[in-house]
C-alpha positions as a Markdown table, in Angstrom:
| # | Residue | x | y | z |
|---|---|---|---|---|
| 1 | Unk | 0.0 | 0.0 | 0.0 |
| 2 | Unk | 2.7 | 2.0 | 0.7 |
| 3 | Unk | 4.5 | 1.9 | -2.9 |
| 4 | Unk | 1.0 | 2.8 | -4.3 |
| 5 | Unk | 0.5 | 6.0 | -2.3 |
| 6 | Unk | 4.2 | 6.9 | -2.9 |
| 7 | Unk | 3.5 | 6.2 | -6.4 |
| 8 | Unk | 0.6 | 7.7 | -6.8 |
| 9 | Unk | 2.3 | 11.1 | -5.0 |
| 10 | Unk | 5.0 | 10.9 | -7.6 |
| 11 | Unk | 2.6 | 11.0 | -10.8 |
| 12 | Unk | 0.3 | 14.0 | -9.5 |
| 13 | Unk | 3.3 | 15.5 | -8.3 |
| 14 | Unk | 2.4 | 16.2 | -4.7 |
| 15 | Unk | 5.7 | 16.7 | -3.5 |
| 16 | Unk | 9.3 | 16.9 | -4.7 |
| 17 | Unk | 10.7 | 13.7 | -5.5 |
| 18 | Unk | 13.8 | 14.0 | -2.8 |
| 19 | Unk | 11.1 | 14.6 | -0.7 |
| 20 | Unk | 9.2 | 11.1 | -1.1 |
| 21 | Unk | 10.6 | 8.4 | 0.4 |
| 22 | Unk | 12.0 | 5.5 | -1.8 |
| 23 | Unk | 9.9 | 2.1 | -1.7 |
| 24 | Unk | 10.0 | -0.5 | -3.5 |
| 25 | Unk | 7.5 | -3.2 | -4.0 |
| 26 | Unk | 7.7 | -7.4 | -4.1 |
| 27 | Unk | 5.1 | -7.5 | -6.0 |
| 28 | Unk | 6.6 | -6.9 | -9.5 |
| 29 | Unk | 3.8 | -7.8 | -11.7 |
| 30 | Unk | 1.2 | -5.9 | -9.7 |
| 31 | Unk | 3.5 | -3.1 | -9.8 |
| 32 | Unk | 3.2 | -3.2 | -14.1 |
| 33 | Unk | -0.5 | -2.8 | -13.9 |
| 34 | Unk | -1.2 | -0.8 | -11.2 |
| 35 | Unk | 0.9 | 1.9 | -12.3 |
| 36 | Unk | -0.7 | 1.7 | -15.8 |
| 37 | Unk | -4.0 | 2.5 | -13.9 |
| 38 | Unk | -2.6 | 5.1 | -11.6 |
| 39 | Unk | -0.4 | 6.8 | -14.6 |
| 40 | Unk | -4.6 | 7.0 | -15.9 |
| 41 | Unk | -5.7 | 8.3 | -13.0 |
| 42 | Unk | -3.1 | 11.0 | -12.7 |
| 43 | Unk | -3.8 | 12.1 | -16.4 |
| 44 | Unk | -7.4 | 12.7 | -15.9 |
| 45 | Unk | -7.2 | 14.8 | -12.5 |
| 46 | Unk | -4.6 | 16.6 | -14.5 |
| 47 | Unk | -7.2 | 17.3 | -17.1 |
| 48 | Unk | -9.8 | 18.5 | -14.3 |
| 49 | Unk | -7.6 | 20.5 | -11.8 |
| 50 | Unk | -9.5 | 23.1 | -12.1 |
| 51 | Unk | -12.7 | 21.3 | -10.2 |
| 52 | Unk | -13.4 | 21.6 | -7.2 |
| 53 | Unk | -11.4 | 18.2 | -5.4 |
| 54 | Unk | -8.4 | 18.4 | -2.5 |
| 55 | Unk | -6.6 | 14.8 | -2.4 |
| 56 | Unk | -5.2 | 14.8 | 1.4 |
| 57 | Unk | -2.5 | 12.2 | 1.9 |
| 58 | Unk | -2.4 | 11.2 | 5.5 |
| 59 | Unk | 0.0 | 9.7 | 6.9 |
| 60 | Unk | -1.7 | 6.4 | 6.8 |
| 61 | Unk | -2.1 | 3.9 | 3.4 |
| 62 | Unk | -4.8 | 5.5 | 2.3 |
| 63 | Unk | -5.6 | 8.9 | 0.3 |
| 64 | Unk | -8.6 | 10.9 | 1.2 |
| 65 | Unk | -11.1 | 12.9 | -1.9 |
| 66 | Unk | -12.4 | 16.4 | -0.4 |
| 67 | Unk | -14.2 | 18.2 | -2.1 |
| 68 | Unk | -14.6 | 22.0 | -0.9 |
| 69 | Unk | -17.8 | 23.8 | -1.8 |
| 70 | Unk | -15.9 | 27.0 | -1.6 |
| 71 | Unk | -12.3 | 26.5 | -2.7 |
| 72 | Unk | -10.7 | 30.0 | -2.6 |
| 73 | Unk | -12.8 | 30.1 | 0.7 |
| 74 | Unk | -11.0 | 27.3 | 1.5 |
| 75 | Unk | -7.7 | 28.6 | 0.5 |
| 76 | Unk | -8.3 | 31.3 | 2.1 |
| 77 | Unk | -8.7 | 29.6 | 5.8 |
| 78 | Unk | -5.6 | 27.2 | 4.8 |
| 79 | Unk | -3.4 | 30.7 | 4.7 |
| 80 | Unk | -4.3 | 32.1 | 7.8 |
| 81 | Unk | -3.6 | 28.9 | 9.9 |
| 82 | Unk | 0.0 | 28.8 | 12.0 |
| 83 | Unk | 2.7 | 27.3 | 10.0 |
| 84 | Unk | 3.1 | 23.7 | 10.7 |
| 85 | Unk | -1.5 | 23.6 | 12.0 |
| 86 | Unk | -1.6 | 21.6 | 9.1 |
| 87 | Unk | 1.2 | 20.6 | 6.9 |
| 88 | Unk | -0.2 | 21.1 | 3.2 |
| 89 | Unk | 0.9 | 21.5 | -0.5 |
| 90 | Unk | -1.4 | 23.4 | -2.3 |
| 91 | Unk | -0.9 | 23.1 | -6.5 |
């Protein structure tokens, strides 16, 4: 789960690569399709980061889909927290 959410970081380009850590996977074949699907999946939020959809990546193996009904209200309140209230990387 790890190398999928690491992965997954690196194609939407979340954060810098010397920044993500370096995992591997022993799963080599599930590693050829599932990046096919995820190289997809990067392409097409690509195409729609305009909408309206925050992907938060915990630090758990899971990533989370927000949606903000408001997003430069949302931006907005993200700037006026304390440095370090809630480590983000806004694109």
């Amino acid at each position: 789960m790890s190398w999928l959410r690491v992965r997954l970081r690196t194609l939407l380009r979340t954060l810098s690569a010397e920044d993500l850590p370096d995992i591997e996977t022993a799963a080599p074949q599930f590693a050829a399709a599932a990046d096919q699907v995820l190289a997809a999946l990067a392409q097409t939020l690509h195409a729609h980061q305009n909408t309206h959809l925050l992907l938060g990546f915990p630090a758990a193996p899971f990533v989370l889909a927000l949606r903000a009904e408001d997003k430069a209200a949302f931006r907005a309140f993200a700037a006026k927290q304390p440095p370090g209230a809630h480590p983000a990387h806004q694109r």
